[in-house]
N, C-alpha and C positions, 0 to 999 in steps of 0.2 A: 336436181332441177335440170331442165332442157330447156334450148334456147334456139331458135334457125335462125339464120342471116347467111348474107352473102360476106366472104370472104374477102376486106378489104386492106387490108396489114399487117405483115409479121416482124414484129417487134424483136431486135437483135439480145443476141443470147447472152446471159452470165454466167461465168464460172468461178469457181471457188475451192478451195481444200477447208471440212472442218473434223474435227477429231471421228467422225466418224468413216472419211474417204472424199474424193472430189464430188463433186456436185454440178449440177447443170439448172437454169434457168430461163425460162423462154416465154413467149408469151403471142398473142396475134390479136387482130381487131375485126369483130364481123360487124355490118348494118343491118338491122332486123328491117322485115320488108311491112311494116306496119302502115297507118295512115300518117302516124310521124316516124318515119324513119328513125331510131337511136341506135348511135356508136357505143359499144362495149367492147373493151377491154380483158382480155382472160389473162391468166399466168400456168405456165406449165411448169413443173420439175420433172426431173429425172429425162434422160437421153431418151426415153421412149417417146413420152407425150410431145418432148420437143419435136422431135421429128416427125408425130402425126401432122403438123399443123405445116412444117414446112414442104411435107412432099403433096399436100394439095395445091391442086392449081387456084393462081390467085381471080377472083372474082368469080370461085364455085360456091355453089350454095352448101353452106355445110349444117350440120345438127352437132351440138353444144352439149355434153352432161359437165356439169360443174357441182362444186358445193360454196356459197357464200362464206367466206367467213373475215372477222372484225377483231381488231385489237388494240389497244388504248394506249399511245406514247405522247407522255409531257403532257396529259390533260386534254388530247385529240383522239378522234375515233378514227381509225384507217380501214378500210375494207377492201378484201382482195379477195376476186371471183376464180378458184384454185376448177382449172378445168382436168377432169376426169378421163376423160376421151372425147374426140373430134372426130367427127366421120360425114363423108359426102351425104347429101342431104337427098333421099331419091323420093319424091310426090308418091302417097298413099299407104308410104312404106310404115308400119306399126312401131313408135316408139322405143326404145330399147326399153325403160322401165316398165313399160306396160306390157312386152312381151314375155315377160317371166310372169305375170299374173293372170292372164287371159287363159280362160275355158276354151280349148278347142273341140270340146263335145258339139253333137251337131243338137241343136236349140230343139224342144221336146215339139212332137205333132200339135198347131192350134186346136182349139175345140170346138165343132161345130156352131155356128152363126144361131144365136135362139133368137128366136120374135121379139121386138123389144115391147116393156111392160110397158101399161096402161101411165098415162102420169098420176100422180100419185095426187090426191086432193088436197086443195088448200088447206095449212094450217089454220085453225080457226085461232088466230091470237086476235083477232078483232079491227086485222087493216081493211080497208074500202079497197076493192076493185077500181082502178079506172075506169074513167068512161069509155067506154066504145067511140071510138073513131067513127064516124060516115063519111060514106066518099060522095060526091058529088058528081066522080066521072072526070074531075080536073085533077092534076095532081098540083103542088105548092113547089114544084123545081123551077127555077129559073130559067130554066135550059130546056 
């Protein structure tokens, strides 16, 4: 999933040792530029993603890939937005998801313009025609 907002907080880092080696955990706050504005919250691991988010400047617009995800402690649901990669956010510019999928073939020659057909006759299911309007030369606008 992808998300834009502007760039308004980086959330201080965590560290840790687990049997696997240390760890690192970080996270930042963008505002989506919606008609209601909303705060989200991301989380980063590992020293890379953390530091995508801190070497942007703060209140740039950035693009968001995250994946949702939810887990269940003591009979509570928690969910936490694990972001993928952060990157300045530049107007026009083609999504990252969607630029792996895009046809950059050039779109086939239109087919010449034909006449368009006659309208087709009414079904005979057996409805009435409305009446014909007359005009009188006034029209019924207020204005």
């Amino acid at each position: 999933m992808e998300i834009t907002g502007k760039l308004i907080q980086i959330l201080p880092e965590v560290q840790g040792e687990s049997a696997r080696g240390p760890w690192v955990r970080g996270g930042f706050v963008i505002e989506t530029g919606d008609d209601y504005p909303r705060k989200v919250a991301f989380t980063a691991f590992g020293e890379e993603r953390v530091a995508m988010a801190k070497n942007l400047p703060m209140g740039s617009m950035v693009q968001v890939t995250f994946t949702p995800e939810s887990r269940e402690f003591n009979e509570r649901w928690y969910t936490d937005l694990r972001c993928s990669r952060i990157q300045p956010f530049v107007p026009g510019q083609m999504p990252a998801a969607a630029a792996g999928n895009y046809n950059w073939s050039p779109a086939p020659a239109a087919a010449p313009a034909q006449p368009a057909a006659a309208p087709a006759a009414a079904p005979a299911q057996g409805f009435a025609q409305p009446p014909a309007m007359q005009s009188n030369g006034e029209d019924d606008l207020p204005f």
